[in-house]
Every structure is written in structure tokens, then in C-alpha cells.
N, C-alpha and C positions, 0 to 999 in steps of 0.2 A: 549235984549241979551238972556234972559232966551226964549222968543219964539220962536228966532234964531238959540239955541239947540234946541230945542223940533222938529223943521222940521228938520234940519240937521239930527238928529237919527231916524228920520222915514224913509227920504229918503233914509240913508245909511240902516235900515233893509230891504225896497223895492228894494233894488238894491241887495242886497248878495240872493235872496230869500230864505231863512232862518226863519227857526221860530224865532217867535220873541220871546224874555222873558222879555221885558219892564215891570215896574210894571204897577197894573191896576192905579193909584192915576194920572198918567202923564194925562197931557191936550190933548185932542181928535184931532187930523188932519185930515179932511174929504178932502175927493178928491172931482170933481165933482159928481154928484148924482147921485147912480145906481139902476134900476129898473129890478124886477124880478118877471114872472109870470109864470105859469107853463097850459100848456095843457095836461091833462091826459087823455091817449088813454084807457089807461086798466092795472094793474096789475103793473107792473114796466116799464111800458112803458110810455113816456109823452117825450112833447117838454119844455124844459128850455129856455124860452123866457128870459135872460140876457142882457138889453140895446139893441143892436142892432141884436146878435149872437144867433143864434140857434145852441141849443145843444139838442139832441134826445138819450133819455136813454132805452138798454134795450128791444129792439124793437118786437114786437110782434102782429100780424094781422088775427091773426086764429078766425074761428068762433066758436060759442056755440058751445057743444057735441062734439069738439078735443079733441083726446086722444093720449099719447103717452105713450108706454111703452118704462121706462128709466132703466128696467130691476129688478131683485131683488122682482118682483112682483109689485112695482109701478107703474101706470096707472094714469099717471096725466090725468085729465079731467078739459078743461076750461068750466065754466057753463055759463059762460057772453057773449055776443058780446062785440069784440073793439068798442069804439064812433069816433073812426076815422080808414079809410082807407088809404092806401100811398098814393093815390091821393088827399089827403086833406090835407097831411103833410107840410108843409112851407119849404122851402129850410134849408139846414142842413149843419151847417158849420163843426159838428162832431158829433159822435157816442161816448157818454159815456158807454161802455160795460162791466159789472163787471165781467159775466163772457158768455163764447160762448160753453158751452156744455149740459146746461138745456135750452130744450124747454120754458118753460115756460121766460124763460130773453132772448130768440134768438130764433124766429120759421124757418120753411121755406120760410115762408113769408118776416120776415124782412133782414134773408140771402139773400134773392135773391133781395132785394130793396136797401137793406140800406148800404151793405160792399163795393160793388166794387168800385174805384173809390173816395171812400170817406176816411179823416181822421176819425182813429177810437185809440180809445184808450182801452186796455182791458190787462187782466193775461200774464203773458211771456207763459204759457202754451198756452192760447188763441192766442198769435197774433203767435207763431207756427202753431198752426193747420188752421189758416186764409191764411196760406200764399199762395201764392207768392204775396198778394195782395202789395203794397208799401205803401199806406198811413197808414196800421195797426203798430201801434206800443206798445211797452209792455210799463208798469206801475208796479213798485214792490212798496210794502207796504214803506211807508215813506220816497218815491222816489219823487222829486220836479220834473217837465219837462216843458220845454215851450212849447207852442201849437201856433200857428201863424194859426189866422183865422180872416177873416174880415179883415186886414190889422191892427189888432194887436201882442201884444203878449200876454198870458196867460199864468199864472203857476199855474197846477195843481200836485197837491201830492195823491199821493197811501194813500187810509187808509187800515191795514187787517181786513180781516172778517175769521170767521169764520160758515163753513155751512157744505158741507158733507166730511167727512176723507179722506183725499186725496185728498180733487179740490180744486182748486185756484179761488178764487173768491176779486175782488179788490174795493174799493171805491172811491169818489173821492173829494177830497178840490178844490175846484174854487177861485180862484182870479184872475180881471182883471184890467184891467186900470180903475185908477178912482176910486176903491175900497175904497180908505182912510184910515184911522185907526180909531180904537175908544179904549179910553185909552190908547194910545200907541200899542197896538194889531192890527196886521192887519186885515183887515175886511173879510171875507169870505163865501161863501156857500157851503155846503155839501152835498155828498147823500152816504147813506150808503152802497149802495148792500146789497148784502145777508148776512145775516149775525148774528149769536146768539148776547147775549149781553158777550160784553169783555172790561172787566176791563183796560187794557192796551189803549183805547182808550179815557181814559179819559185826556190825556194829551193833547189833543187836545186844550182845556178852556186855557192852558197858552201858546200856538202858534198861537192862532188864536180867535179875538172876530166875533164867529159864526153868522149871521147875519138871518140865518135856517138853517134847519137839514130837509131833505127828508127822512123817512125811511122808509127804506124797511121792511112789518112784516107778521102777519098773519099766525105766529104760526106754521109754516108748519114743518110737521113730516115727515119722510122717512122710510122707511123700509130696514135695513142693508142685509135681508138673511141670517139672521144668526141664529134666533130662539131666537132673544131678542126682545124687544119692541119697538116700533119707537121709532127714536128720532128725537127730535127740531132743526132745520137746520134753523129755521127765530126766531126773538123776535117775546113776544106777546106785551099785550097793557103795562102790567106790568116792562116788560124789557125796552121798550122803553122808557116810566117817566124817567124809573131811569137813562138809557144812553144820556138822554137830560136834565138833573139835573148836570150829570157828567161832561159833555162837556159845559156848561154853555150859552146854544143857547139861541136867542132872540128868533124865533119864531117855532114850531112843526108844520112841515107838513107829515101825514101817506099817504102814496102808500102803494102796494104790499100786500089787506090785503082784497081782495076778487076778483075774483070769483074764487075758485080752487077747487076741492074733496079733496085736501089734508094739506088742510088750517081748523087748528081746532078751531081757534076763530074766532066769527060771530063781525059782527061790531059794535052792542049794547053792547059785552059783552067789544070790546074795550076801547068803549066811557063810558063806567063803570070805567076801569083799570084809564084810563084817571083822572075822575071825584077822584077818591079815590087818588091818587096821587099829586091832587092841582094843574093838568097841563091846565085843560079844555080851559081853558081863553087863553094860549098860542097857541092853535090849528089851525090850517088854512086847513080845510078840502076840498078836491075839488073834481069838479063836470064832470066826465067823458065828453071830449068833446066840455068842453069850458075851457075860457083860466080864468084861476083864478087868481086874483095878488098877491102878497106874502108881496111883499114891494116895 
């Protein structure tokens, strides 16, 4: 009888899609078994290889020495080559786009490969300025939506970020079929988008037993024009511990944390923040261009 509840209130939170607020102490319900690896192209770009679904985050193909002036005096320059071009990309059942008006998370390159035609999800400001395309749809911060790809369904939620004053920039909770739960939490992966560290996200640890966290860092500063000092528009290694401490994720994976001119922390000085933090050991660091597994 007792195990007879325990499924019954899993299935009944899988079916309202609803954060869950089960306590952690409840006996674990795993679905069948989901796998996740991740191909990283460059910077915030990577395919989210999930069981059978691709997801492409982010998309970005420009080579070394691009620059773009995004006004204010900023000159982003990429210093890297991508490790992948669109032609090496694997079929892409959707575009997770946190946001579509920094180059650096949306070039010409992956505008012109990656939107028409395809489900994309990204900002209500973004899927305006996308339009007329039909498969773009918006995503508001702590907005549930189903996604039907692969001849499933998926429901993804808005996480906020916060990055430059005034842009809309969105994250994103994954769960699919088969997920399961663990302590009664439904199981899920994240990625963060852009985004400084904010407290308010740490609610996330009692809606969802996190299963990774992709985050977007690398410290990146901006120039407002105004005759004040940049400011930090991405976490560094430091913010990131603590918003994967908060959120209470099994495993840390860092994107988004080189190659840029305007990225102020080097990756040694992360895997330092890291190490000081007691995080190291949870890390899953991955290698441009091949497909890394997570779990």
C-alpha cells in the first residue's frame, strides 16, 4: 500500500507539471534510464545529446579574430575557433536560445543555419524580433511549456537570469520522458544562460532534484557608457560553487568561460574558485568538439 502511494503522488506531480514540493525522506521512482552527453562547439554553444533528442544551445560559428561592436564601446572579439561547423552538427530537434541579441549566444552564422524552420525556444523579446518565423516560441521565467520533439512531449521551464539592464535573457529546466524522480523530486537538467549569480534561483533544489547544471560563466564585463566601471553580466568560478551549492545539483558542468576579450577570468584561475569551494570532484569538464557524457 505504502509503495502504491509513493507512485500514485509521483505520477499525479508528473502529470500537473508542477513543481514538486515532496519532501526529500520519500522512496525514489525512477523511470526508465536517461542519458546525457553534451558536444561542445565553443562558448555557449554545444549539442545536448538527451536519450535520443537533440538540443543545440546558443549557436555560434564565427572564426578566431571576430569582432563585433555591440555599441557603448564594446568590441567583442572571439579568440578561439568553433570545434564544430553546421555541417558536422547532428540533426536538431530544437534550439535552446537564452537570448538572440548578443552575438556572442547567436552569430550570423548560426541565424542563418539554425532558426528557420526549426523549434526554437528563447525571451518573449527574442521570439519578437525572430519573427515571423512559426516554430519560435517565447519562454518567461518560471513558465512550464511543453515541447513535442521526437514524438514526445517535454516540459521545459524558464529560469531568470540576469545579465545586461534591460535584456531579457532566459534559462532553461529540461525534463523528459522517463526522467523518474529521485526522493520524490522530479529529476531534471538545467542550463543556465547568461547570467550573474541570483539568489532567487535557488528555489530550484526544492522543485527539482537537479541531475546537472550547465553554466554559463566567465566573468564577463560590459561597458554601460556611462563613465562607470564595467560590470559583471556572467558568474565567475566563485558565483558558480555557490549557485550549485544553492540549487543542490548532482553534477557541475562549466561552458561559456573562454575564448572572449571580455571574459575576465582565465580557466586556471576557475578551476582554483572551484578547488576553494570543495566543488572539484563534482566537475565534468568538456573537451571542445567531442561528445563528453554527463551521466
Amino acid at each position: 500500500m505504502r509503495t502504491f502511494l509513493i507512485i500514485y503522488i509521483a505520477t499525479f506531480v508528473d502529470w500537473t507539471l508542477g513543481a514538486a514540493t515532496l519532501p526529500r525522506d520519500k522512496k525514489t521512482c525512477n523511470g526508465p534510464s536517461t542519458s546525457f552527453s553534451i558536444s561542445h562547439i565553443i562558448t555557449a554553444a554545444a549539442v545536448f545529446h538527451i536519450n535520443d533528442i537533440n538540443f543545440l544551445t546558443d549557436p555560434f560559428f564565427s572564426p578566431a579574430g571576430t569582432a563585433f561592436d555591440v555599441g557603448n564601446g564594446n568590441v567583442l572579439t572571439v579568440l578561439g575557433d568553433p570545434a564544430m561547423q553546421p555541417d558536422q552538427i547532428p540533426p536538431i530537434d530544437a534550439v535552446l536560445l537564452s537570448h538572440e541579441d548578443h552575438p556572442d549566444n547567436l552569430d550570423p552564422i548560426g541565424r542563418a543555419h539554425f532558426l528557420d524552420g526549426r523549434k526554437v525556444l528563447t525571451t518573449p523579446d527574442g521570439a519578437n524580433n525572430l519573427r515571423p518565423r512559426p516554430g519560435v516560441a517565447a519562454l518567461q521565467p518560471w513558465e512550464t511549456v511543453p515541447l513535442h520533439v521526437g514524438g514526445e512531449t517535454w516540459n521545459i521551464t524558464g529560469t531568470p537570469c540576469e545579465h545586461l539592464p534591460g535584456g531579457e535573457v532566459v534559462g532553461f529546466v529540461l525534463r523528459g520522458p522517463g526522467f523518474g524522480y529521485t526522493d520524490g523530486l522530479p529529476n531534471a537538467i538545467w542550463y543556465t544562460g547568461d547570467t550573474i549569480y541570483l539568489k532567487e534561483l535557488a528555489q530550484l533544489r526544492d522543485m527539482y532534484h537537479l541531475r546537472a547544471a550547465v553554466f554559463n560563466m566567465g566573468d564577463a564585463h560590459a561597458d554601460l557608457g556611462n563613465g562607470s566601471a564595467p560590470i559583471k553580466v556572467t558568474m565567475n568560478g566563485t558565483d558558480v560553487a555557490r549557485m550549485f551549492k544553492d540549487v543542490g545539483a548532482d553534477i557541475l558542468v562549466p561552458m561559456h568561460y573562454s575564448p572572449w576579450s571580455h571574459f575576465w577570468e582565465s580557466v586556471e584561475q576557475v578551476k582554483r574558485d572551484f578547488e576553494e569551494a570543495g566543488v572539484a570532484d563534482k566537475v565534468i569538464w568538456l573537451t571542445p568538439g567531442q561528445r563528453t557524457r554527463i551521466f
